[in-house]
N, C-alpha and C positions, 0 to 999 in steps of 0.2 A: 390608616393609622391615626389620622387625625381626628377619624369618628371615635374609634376606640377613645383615646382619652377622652374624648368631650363627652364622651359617655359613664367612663369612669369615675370623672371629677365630680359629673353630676349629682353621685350619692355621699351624701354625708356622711356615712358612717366609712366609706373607705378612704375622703378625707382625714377622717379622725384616725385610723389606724393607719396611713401613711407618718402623721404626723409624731404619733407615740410610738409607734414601729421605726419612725428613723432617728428617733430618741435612743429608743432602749437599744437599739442595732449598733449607733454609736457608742454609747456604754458599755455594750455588752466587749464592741471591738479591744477598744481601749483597755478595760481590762485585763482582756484574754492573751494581749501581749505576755504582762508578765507574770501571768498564771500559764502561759505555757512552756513561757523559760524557766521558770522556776518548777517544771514540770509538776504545775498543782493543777492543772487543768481539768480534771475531773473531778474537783470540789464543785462543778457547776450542776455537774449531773448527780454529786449526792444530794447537792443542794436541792436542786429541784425534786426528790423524792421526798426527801423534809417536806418541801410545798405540798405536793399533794401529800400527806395524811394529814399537815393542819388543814388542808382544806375539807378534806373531807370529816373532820371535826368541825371545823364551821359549818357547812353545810346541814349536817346532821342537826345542829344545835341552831337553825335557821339564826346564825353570825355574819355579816358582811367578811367574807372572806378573807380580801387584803387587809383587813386591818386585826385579822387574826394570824395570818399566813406571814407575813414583816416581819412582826414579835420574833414569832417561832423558830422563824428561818436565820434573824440575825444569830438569835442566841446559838443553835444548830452551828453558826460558824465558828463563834466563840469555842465553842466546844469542840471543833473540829482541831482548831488553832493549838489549843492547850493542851488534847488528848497526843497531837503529834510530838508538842515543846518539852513534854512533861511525862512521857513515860517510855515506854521500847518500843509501844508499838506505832508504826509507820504512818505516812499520813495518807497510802491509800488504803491501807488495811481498816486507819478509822472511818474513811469517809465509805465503804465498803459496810463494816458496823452502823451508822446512824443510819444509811438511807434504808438499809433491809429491815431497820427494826419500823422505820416511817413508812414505808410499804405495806409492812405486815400490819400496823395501825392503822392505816387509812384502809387494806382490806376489811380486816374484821369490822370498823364503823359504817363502811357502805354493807356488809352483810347483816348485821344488827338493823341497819336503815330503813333494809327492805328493798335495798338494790339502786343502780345509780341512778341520779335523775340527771337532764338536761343540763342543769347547771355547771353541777362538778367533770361532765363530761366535753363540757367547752373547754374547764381549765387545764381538763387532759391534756388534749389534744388541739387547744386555741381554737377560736372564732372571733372574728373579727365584728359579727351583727349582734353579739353578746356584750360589747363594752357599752357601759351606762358612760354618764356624764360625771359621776363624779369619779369611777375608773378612767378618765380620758386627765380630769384635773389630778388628779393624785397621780400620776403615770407623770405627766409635764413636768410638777412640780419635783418631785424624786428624781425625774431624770435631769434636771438643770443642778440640781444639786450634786447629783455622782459625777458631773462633769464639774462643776467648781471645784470640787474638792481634788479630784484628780489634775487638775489644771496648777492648783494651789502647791499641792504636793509633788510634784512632777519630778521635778530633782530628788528628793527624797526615796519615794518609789520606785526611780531608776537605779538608784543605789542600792536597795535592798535587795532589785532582780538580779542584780549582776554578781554582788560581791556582798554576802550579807554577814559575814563573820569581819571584814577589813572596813563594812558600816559599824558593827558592834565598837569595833576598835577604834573607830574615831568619833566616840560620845553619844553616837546617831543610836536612839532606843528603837531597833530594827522589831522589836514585838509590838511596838506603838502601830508601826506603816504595815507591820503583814495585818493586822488585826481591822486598821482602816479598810486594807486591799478584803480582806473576809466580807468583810460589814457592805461595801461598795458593792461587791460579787451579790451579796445575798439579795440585796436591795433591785439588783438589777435583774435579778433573775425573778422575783415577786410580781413586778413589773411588767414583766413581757409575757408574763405566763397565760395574759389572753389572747396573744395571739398568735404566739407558739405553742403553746400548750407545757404544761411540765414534763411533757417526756421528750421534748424535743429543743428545751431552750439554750440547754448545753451545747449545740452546735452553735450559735452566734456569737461563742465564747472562743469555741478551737477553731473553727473553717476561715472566716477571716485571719487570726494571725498563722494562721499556718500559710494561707495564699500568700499574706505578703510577703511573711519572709522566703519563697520562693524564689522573688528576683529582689528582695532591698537589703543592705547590707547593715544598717545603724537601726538603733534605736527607733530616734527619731522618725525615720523615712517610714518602719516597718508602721510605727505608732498609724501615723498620716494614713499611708496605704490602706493599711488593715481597719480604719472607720470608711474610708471613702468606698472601698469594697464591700465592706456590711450595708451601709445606706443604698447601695446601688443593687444587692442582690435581695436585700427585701422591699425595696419597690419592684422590680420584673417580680420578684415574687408569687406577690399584690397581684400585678397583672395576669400572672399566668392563670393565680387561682381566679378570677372574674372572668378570664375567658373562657376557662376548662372546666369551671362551677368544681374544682377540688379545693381541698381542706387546704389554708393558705400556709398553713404552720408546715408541712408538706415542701411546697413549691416553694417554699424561700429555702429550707435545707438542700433541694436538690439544686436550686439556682447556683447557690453558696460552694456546692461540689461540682459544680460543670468550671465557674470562676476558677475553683482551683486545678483542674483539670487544665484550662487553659494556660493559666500561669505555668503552670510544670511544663509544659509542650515552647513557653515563649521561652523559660527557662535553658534549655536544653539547644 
């Protein structure tokens, strides 16, 4: 066991995706609390199909991707947020709209392309020998930031999950904090897209808070639990995929579902 790490550590690029993977896994936890109370938890998974068509508009258009795919994806939240606040239709109906139309855009751009290259198919499906240096700095920096902000806001955010019409009523602008929570979400999911990939980021969003709230009963505890659980199941991950040479975006989802698996069985 001991070689294993020492052999692990050895390479720097799975230092680096340890480090930004237990970033965004944080993030991603954090979040997904109150996007699964508020039962909006699959705004991650429309989100990330926003990601991939802007990506594959970047791509196409030889663009640095994140810094195409952020833009695109915040405002995609925006739009999600208002399409729900602002008209009959629902908010998985909308999120169900944006991502099929951002699918269908990112097909047609990679069939115009000439077919996918290497590139766009890390952001698929993640790779972790795929992060440059300034995707490792812009990952850091984004994710200390979705964690201040969230830290900042804390109180606020727990009010809007819980009881957002008796926030409305006592002054709190409950469209201010779901719009931060949107913007947080999209960022986080930008983020992690290389080394989950976009079709798979949306579980660092549900499987953590779903695990904790298994056995914690507050807020608070599930908060605590459900990062300390994301950090732990995307390092084994990490590991599984350097021992088994599998896709690591992979083995951190199925880690993430074995964790919960256990908790239900401590549960019980």
């Amino acid at each position: 066991m001991a070689n294993l790490f020492n052999d692990l550590f050895s390479y720097e690029f799975i230092i680096r995706a340890i480090i930004v993977g237990g970033l965004v896994a944080l993030c991603a936890a954090l979040l997904g609390v109150s996007l699964v109370l508020k039962r909006y938890s699959m705004i991650g998974d429309g989100l990330s199909h926003v990601a991939f068509g802007a990506l594959s508009v970047a791509v196409a258009c030889n663009l640095t991707p994140l810094y195409v795919a952020i833009p695109v994806v915040i405002i995609a939240a925006f739009a999600l947020l208002k399409i729900s606040d602002n008209s009959k239709i629902k908010s998985d109906a909308a999120i169900g709209l944006i991502s099929t139309v951002s699918i269908a855009i990112g097909v047609i751009v990679i069939a115009l392309s000439k077919g996918m290259n290497t590139d766009l198919y890390s952001y698929m499906f993640g790779s972790i020998l795929a992060m440059t240096d300034v995707d490792v700095i812009l990952s850091i920096v984004l994710s200390i930031c979705v964690l201040v902000i969230f830290i900042l806001f804390y109180n606020k955010i727990f009010a809007v999950t819980f009881d957002e019409n008796f926030t409305k009523a006592t002054g709190t602008k409950a469209g201010v904090f779901n719009l931060i929570l949107s913007i947080l979400t999209a960022i986080t999911i930008v983020i992690g897209m290389r080394i989950m990939g976009t079709m798979l980021i949306s579980s660092l969003i549900i499987f953590p808070s779903l695990t904790a709230m298994r056995v914690c009963k507050t807020f608070k505890t599930v908060v605590i639990t459900s990062g300390i659980v994301s950090v732990i199941c995307l390092f084994f991950g990490i590991v599984l995929s350097y021992v088994f040479s599998v896709p690591t975006g992979a083995c951190i989802v199925l880690t993430n579902a074995i964790m919960f698996l256990i908790f239900s069985i401590f549960k019980r």
